[in-house]
Residue frames as qw, qx, qy, qz and C-alpha x, y, z in Angstrom:
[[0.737, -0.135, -0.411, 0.519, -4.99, 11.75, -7.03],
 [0.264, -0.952, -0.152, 0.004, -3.99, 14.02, -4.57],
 [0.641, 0.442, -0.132, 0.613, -0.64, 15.63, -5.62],
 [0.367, -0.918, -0.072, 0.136, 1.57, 17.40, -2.94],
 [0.490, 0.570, -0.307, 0.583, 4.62, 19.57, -2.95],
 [0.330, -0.916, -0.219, -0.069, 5.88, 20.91, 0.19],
 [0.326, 0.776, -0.256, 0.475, 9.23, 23.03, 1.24],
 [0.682, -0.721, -0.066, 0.105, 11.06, 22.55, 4.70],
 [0.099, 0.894, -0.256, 0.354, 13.30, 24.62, 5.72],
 [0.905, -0.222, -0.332, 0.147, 15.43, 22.70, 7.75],
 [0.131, -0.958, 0.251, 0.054, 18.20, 24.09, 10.41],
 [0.457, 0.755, -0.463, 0.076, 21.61, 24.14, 9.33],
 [0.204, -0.497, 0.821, -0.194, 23.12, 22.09, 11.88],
 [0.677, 0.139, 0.643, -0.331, 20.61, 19.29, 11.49],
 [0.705, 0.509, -0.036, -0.493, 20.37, 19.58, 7.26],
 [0.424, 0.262, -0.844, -0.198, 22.70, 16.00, 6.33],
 [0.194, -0.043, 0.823, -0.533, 20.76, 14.72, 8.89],
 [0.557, 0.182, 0.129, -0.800, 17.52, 15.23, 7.35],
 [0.634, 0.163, -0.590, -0.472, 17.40, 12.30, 5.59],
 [0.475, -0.069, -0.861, 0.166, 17.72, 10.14, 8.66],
 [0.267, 0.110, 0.489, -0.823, 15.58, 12.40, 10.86],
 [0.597, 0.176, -0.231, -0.748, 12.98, 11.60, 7.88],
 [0.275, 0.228, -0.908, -0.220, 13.60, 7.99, 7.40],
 [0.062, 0.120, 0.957, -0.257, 11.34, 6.48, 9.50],
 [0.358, 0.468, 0.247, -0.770, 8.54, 8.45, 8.03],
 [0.334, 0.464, -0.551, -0.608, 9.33, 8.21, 4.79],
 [0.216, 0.010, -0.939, -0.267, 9.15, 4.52, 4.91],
 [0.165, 0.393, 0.900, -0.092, 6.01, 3.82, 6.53],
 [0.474, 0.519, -0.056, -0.709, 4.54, 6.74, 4.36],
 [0.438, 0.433, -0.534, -0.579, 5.29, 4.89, 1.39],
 [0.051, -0.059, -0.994, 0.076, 4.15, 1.33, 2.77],
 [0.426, 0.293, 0.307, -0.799, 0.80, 3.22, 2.84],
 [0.520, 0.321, 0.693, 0.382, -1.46, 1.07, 0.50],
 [0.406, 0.904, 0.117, 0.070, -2.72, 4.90, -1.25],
 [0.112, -0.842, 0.235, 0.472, 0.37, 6.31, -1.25],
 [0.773, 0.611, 0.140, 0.095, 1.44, 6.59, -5.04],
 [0.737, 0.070, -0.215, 0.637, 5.14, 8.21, -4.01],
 [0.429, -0.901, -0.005, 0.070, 7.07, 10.25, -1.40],
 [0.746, 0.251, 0.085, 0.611, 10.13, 11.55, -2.49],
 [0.417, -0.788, 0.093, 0.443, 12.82, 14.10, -0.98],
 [0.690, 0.518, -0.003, 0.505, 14.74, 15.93, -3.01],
 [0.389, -0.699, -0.262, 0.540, 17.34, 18.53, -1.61],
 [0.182, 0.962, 0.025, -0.203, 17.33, 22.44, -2.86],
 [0.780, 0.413, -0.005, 0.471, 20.57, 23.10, -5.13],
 [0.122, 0.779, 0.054, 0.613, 20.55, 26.57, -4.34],
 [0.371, -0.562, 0.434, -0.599, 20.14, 25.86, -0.29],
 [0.538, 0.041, -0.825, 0.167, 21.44, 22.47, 1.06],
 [0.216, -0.018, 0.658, -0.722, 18.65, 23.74, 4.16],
 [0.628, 0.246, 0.432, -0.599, 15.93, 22.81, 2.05],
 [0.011, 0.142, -0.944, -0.299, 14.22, 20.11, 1.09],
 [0.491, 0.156, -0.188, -0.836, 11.50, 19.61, -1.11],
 [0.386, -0.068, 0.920, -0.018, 8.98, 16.51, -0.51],
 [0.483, 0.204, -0.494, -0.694, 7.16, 15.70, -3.85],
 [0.285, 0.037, 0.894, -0.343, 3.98, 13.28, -2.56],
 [0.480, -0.181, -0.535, -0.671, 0.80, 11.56, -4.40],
 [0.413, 0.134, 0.795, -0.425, -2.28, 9.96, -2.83],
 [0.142, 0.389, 0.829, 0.376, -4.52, 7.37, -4.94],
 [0.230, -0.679, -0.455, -0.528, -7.74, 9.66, -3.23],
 [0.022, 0.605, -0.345, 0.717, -8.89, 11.33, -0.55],
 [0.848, -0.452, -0.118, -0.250, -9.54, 8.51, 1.27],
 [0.867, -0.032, -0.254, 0.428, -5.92, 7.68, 1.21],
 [0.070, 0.674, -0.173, 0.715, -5.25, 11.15, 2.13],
 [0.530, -0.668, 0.245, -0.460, -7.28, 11.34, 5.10],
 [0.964, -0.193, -0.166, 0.079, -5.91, 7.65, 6.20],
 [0.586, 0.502, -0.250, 0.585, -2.21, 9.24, 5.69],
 [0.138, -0.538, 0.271, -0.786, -3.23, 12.32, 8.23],
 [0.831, -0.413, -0.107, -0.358, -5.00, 9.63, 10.63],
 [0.873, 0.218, -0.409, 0.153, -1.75, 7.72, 10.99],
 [0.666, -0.718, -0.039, 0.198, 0.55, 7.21, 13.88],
 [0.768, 0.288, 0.228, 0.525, 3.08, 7.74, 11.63],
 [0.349, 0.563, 0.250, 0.706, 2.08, 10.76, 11.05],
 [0.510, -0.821, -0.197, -0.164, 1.07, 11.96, 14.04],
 [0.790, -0.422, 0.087, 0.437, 4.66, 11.39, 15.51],
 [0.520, 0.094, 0.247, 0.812, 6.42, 13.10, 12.61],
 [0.245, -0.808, -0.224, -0.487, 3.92, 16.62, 13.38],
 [0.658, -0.743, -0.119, 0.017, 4.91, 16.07, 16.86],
 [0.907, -0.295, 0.181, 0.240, 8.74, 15.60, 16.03],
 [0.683, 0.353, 0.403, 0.497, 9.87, 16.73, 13.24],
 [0.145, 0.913, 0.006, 0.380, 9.28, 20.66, 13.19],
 [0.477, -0.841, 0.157, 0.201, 11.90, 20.92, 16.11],
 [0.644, -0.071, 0.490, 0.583, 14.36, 20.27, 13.67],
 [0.356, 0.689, 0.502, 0.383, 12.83, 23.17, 11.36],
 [0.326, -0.056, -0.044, 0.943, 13.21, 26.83, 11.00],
 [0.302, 0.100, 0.138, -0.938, 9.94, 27.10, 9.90],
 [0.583, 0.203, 0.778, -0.118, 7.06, 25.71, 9.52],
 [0.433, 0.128, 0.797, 0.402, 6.86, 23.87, 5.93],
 [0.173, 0.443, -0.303, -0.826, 5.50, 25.42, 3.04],
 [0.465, 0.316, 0.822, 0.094, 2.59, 23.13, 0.86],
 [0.493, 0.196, -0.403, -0.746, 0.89, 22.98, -2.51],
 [0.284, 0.090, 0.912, -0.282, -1.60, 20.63, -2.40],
 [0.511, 0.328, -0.195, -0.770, -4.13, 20.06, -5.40],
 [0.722, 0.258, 0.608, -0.206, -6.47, 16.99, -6.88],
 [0.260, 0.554, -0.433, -0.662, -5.43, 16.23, -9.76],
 [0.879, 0.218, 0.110, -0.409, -7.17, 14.19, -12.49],
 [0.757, 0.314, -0.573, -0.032, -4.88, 11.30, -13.06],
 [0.873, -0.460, 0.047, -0.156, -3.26, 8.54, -11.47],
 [0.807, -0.175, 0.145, 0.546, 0.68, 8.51, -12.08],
 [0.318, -0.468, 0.388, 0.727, 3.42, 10.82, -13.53],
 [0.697, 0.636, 0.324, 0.063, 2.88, 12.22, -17.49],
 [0.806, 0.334, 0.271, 0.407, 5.13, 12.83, -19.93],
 [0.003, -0.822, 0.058, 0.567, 7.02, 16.05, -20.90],
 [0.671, 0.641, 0.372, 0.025, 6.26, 16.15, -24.41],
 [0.220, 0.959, -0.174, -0.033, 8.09, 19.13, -24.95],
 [0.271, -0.662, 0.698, -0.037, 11.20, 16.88, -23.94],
 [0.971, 0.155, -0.001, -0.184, 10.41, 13.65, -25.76],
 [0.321, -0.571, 0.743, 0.138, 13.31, 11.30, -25.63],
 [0.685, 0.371, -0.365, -0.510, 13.47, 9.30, -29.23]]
């Protein structure tokens, strides 16, 4: 799969907002048939940022993701509402859902 992280920095007047500036992305990201989950989370430390944690099955669903009108609109739209531009990790990684933290087993 194709595991992403990515950081946005969002401006302060706009950051309770972010979740409805996002919303219409978010869902038709995740109505994608690769998309394995897309999920906002917001920064404890800095209620400006917010951190989207994203899978793709492969990189066919990848490139389909970046092909989208979806996505195209929310490139075109979305950074005016930013301070900067987003921050990414972005690695292939050899599975196909979420694994355990062992070290944290729950009996």
């Amino acid at each position: 799969m194709i595991f992403i992280t990515a950081k946005f920095q969002v401006k302060p007047e706009h950051a309770d907002d972010w979740p409805a500036i996002s919303r219409s992305f978010t869902e038709a990201t995740r109505a994608e048939p690769g998309c394995l989950w897309f999920d906002w989370s917001r920064s404890l430390d800095d209620p400006a940022e917010f951190v989207l944690v994203e899978a793709f099955r492969d990189g066919d669903a990848g490139g389909a993701h970046v092909r989208s009108d979806h996505f195209k609109e929310a490139t075109a739209s979305l950074p005016s509402y930013l301070v900067s531009t987003p921050k990414i990790v972005n690695v292939v990684v050899d599975q196909d859902d979420w694994s355990e933290l062992g070290e944290m087993r729950v009996p």
